[in-house]
KOLBAMAR-638230 format. One line per 5 residues: their letters; for each residue z, y, x of N, C-alpha, C. Coordinates in pm, 1 decimal, padded with zeros to 6 digits. Each point is the difference from the previous one (the first is absolute). Example, Ala and Ser with C-alpha at 12.3 -4.5 7.8 and 13.67 -1.06 7.14 Angstrom:
AS) 00780.0,-00569.0,01319.0,00000.0,00119.0,-00089.0,00000.0,00120.0,00090.0  -00072.0,00105.0,-00035.0,00006.0,00119.0,00082.0,00073.0,00109.0,-00077.0
//
This chain:
XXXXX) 00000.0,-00120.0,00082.0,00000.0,00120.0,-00082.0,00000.0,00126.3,00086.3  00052.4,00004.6,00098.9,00052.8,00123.2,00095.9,-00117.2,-00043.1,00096.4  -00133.3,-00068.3,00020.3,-00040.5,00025.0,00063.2,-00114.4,00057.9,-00067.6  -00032.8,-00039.3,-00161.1,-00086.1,-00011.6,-00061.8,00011.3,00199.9,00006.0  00096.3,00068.5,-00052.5,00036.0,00099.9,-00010.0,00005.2,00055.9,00107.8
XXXXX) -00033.4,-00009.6,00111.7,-00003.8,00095.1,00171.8,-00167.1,00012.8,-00002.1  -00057.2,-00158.7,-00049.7,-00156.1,00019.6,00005.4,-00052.9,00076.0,-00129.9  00072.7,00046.8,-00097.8,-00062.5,00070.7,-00123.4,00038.2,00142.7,00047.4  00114.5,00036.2,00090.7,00009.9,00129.1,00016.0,-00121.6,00052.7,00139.4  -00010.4,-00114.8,00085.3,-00097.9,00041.4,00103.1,-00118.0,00005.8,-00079.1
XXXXX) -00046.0,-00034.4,-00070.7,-00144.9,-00037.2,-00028.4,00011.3,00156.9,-00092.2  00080.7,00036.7,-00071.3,-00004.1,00116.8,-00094.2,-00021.9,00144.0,00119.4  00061.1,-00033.9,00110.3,00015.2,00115.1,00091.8,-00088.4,00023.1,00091.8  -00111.4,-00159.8,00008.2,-00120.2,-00003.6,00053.6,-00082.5,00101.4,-00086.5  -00009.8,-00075.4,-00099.7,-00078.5,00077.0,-00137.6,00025.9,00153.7,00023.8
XXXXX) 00115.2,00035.8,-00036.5,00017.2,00170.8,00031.1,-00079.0,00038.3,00106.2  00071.9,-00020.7,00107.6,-00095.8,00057.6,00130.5,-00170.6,-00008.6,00041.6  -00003.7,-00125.7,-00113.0,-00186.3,00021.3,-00029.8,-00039.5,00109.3,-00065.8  00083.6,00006.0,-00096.8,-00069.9,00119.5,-00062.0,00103.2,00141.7,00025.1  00046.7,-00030.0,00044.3,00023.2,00184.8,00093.8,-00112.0,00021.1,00137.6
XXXXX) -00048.2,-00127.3,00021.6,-00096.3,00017.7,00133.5,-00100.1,00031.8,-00037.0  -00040.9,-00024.5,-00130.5,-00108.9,-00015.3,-00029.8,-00042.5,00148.4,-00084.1  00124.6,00057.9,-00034.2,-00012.6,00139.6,-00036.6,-00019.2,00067.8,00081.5  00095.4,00019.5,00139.4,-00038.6,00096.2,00050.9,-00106.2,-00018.1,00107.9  -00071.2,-00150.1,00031.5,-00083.7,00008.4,00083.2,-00134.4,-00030.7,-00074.9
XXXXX) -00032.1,-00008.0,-00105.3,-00141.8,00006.7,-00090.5,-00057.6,00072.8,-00007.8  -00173.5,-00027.9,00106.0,-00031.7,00127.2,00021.7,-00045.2,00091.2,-00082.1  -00016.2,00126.2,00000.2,-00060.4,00100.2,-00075.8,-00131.7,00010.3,00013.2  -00115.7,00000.6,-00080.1,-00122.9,00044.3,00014.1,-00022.3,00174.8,-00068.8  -00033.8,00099.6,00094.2,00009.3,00089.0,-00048.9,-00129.9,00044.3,-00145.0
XXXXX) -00120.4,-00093.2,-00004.1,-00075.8,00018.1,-00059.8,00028.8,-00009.7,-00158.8  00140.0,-00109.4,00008.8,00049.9,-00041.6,-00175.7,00100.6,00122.0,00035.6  00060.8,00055.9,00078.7,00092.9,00138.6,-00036.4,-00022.4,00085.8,-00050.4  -00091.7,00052.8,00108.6,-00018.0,00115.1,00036.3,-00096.6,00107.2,-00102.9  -00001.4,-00020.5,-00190.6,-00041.3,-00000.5,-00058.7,00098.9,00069.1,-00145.0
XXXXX) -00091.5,00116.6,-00057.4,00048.6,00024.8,-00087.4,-00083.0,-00018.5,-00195.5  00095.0,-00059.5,-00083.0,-00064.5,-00015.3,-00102.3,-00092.2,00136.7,-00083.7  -00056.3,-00007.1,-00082.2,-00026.4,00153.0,-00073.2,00111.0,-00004.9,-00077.2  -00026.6,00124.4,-00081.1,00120.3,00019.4,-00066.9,00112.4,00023.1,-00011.6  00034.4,00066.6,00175.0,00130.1,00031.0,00032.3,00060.7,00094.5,-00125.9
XXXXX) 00137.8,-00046.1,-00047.3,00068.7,00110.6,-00077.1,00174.1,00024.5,00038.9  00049.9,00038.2,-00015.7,00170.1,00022.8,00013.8,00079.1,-00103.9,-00073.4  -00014.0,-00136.8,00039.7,00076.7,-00088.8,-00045.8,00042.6,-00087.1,00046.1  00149.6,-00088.4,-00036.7,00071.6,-00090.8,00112.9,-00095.4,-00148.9,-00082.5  -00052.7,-00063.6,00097.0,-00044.1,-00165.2,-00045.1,00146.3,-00134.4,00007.9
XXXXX) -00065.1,-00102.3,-00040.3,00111.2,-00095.1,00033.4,00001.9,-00028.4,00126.8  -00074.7,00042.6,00112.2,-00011.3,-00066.8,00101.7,00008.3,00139.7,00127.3  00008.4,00081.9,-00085.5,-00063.0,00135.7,00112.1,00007.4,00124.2,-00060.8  -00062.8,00087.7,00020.0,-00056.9,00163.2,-00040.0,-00092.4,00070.1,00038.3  00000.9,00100.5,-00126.9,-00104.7,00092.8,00073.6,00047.3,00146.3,-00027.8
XXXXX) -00071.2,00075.6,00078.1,00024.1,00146.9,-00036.7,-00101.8,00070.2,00018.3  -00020.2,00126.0,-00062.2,-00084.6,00100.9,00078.4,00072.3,00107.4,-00007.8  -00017.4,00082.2,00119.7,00045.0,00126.4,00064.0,-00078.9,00116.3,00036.9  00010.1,00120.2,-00044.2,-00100.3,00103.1,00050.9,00023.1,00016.3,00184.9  -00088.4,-00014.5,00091.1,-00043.2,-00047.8,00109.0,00105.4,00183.4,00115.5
XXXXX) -00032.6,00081.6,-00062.8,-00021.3,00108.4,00068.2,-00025.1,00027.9,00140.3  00014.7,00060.9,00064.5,-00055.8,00058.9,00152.9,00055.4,-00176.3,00112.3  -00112.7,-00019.4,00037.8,00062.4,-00111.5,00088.3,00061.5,-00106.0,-00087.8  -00014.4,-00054.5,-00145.7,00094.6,-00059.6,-00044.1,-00009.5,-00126.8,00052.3  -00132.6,-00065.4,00042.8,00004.1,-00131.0,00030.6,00061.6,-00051.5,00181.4
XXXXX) -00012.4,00128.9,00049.7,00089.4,-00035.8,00164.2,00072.4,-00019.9,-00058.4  00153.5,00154.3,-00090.9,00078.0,00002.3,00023.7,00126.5,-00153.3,-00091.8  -00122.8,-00028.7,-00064.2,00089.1,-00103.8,-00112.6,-00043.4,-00186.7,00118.7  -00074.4,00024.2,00099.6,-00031.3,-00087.6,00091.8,00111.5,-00017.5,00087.5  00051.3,00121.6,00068.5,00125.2,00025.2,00066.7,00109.2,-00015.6,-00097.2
XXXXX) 00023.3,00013.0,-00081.2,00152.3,-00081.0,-00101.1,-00022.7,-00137.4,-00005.2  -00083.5,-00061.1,-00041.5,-00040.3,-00133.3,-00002.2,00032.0,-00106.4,00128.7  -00068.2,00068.3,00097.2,00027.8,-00011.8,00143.4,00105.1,-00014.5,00062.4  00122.9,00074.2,-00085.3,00105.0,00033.8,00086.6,00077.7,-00135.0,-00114.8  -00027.5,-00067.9,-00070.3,00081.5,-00099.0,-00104.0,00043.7,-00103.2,00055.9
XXXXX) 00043.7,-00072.1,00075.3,00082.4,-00144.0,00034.7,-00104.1,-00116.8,-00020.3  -00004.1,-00050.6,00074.9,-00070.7,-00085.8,-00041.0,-00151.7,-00034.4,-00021.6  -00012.0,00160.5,-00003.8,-00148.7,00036.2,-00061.8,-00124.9,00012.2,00140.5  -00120.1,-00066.6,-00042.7,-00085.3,00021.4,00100.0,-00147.9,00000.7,-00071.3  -00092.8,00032.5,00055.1,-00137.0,00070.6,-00035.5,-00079.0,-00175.0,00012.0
XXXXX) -00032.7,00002.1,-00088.1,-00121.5,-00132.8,-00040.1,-00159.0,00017.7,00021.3  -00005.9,00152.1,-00057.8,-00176.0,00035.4,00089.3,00008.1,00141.9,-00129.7  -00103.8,00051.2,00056.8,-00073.1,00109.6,-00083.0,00089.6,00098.2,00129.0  -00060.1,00156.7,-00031.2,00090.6,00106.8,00064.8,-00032.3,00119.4,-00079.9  00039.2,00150.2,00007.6,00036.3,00077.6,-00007.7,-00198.5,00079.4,-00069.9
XXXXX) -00050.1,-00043.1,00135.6,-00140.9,00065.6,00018.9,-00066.9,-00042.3,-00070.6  00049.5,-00187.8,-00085.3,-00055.8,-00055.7,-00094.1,-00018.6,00045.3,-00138.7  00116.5,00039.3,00026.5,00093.6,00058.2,-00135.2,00024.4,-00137.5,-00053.6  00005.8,-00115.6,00033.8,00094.4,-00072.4,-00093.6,00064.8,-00109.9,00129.8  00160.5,-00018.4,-00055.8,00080.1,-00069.6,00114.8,00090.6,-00107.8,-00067.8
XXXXX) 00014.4,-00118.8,00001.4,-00001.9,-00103.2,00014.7,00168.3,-00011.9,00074.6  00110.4,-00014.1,-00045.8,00145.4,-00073.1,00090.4,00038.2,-00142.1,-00063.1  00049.8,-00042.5,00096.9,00127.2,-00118.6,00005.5,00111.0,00065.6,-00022.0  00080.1,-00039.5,-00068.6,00202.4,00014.4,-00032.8,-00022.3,-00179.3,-00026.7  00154.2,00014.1,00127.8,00034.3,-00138.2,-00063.1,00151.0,00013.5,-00001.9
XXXXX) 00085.8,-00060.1,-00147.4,00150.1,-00004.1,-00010.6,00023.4,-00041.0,00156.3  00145.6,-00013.2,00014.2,00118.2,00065.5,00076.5,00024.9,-00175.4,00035.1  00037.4,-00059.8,-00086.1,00044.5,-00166.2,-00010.4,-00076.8,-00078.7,00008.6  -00151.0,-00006.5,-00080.7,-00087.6,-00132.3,00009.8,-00119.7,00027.4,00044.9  00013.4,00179.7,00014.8,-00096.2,00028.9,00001.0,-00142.5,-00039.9,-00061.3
XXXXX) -00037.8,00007.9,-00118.8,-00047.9,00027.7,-00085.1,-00141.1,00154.7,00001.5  -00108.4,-00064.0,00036.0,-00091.7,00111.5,-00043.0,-00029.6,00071.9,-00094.9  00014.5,00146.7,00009.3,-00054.0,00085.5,-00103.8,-00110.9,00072.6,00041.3  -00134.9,00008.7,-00092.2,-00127.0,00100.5,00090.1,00065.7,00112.9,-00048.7  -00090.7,00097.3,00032.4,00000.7,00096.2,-00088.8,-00129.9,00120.8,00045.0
XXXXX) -00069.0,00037.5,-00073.4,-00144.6,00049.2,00032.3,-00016.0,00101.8,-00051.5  -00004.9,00107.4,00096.7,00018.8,00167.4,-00061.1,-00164.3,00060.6,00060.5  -00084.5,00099.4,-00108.9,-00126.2,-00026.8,-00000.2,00028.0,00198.5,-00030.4  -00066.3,00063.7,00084.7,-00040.1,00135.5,-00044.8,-00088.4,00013.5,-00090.4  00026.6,00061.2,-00135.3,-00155.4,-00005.7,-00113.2,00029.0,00132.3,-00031.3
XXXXX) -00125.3,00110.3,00055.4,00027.8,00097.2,-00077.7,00104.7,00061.5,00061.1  00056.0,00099.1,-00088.4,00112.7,00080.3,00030.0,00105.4,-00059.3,-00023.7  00007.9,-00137.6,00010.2,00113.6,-00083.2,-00077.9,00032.5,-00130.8,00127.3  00093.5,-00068.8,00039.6,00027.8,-00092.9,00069.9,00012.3,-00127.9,-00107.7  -00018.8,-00101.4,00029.8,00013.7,-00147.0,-00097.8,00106.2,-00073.4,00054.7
XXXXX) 00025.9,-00072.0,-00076.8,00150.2,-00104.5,00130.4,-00010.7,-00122.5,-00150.1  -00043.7,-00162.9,00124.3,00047.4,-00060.5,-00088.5,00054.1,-00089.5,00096.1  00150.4,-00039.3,-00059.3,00073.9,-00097.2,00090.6,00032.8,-00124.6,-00115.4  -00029.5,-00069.8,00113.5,00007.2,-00187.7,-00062.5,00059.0,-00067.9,00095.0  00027.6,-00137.7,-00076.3,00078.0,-00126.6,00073.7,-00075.8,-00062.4,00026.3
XXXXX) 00011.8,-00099.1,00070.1,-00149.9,-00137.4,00064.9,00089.9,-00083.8,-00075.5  00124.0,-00060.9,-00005.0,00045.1,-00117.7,-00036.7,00119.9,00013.4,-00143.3  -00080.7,-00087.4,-00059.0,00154.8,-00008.7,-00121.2,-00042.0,00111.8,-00154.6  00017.3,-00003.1,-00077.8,-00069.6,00113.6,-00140.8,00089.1,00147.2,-00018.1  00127.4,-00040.2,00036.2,00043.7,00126.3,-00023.2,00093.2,00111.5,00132.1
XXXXX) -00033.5,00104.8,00054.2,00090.8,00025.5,00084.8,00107.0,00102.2,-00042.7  00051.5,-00010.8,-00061.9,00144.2,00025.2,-00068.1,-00035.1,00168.9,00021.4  -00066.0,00034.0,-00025.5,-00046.1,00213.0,00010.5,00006.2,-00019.6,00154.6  00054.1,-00071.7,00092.9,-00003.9,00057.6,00172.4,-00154.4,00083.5,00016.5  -00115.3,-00070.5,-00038.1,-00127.7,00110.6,00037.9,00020.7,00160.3,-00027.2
XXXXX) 00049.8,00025.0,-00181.4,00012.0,00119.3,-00036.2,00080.8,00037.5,00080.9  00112.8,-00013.6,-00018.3,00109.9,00054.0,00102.4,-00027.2,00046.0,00103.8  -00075.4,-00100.3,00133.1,-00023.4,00081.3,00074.1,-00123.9,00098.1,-00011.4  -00061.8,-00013.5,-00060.9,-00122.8,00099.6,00000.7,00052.8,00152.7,-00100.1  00108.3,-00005.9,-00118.5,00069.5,00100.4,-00026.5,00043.8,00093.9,00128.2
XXXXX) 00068.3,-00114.8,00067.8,00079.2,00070.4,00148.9,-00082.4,00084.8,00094.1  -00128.7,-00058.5,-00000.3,-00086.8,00060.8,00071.2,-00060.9,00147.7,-00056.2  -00016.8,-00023.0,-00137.9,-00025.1,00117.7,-00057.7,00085.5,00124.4,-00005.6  00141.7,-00046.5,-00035.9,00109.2,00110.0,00052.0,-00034.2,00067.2,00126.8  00006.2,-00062.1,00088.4,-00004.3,00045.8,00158.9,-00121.8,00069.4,00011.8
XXXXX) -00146.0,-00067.5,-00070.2,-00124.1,00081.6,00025.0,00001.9,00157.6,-00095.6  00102.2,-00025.0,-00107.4,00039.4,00099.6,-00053.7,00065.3,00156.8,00040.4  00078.4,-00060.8,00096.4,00102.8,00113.9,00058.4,-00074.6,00022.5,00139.3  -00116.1,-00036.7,00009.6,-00105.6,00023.7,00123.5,00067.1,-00083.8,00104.3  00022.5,-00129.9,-00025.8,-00035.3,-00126.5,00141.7,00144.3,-00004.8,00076.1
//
């Protein structure tokens, strides 16, 4: 019984560490990212968000540099000159990917942030992309 139960807890803890490996080392293709739907509007999804923001002077550096400066956070492709940019956020613990793809249109900036794994991310996308908007708010 007590051995049966050492091999059900190893085998469960194998299992875990497969799939924590497998989260944070699965590679990214930036071509399925790096992409925004039509129809951007100001709303939280089950999985993500979106927003739009009036862009003003420099808005897409200066909301590049808040983004930039986030934990965790790193650039997946697109840049500045593109006008549309493409990040990685990954949680703190399992690390867990979030995109998130901010697109200059117009006099207006786009932001849509999503999860790669699982249907719902509990508002964390909005949240941080609210956060970002504060800060791009009070000028960066």
């Amino acid at each position: 019984m007590i051995r049966w139960f050492s091999w059900t807890v190893v085998g469960i803890l194998v299992l875990f560490l497969g799939v924590a490996a497998y989260v944070r080392l699965a590679p990214t293709d930036p071509e399925t990212w790096h992409r925004m739907p039509g129809g951007i509007t100001n709303r939280d999804l089950e999985g993500g968000a979106m927003r739009i923001v009036g862009a003003g002077e420099n808005g897409l550096s200066r909301l590049d540099a808040i983004i930039r400066d986030t934990p965790r956070t790193k650039l997946l492709a697109g840049s500045v000159d593109e006008g549309k940019i493409t990040y990685v956020t990954r949680s703190v613990l399992f690390g867990f990917p979030d995109y998130t793809t901010v697109r200059l249109s117009g006099p207006q900036i786009e932001i849509y942030g999503r999860l790669r794994f699982g249907r719902s991310d509990l508002g964390v996308n909005a949240a941080r992309i609210d956060g970002w908007l504060e800060r791009f708010g009070k000028g960066g």
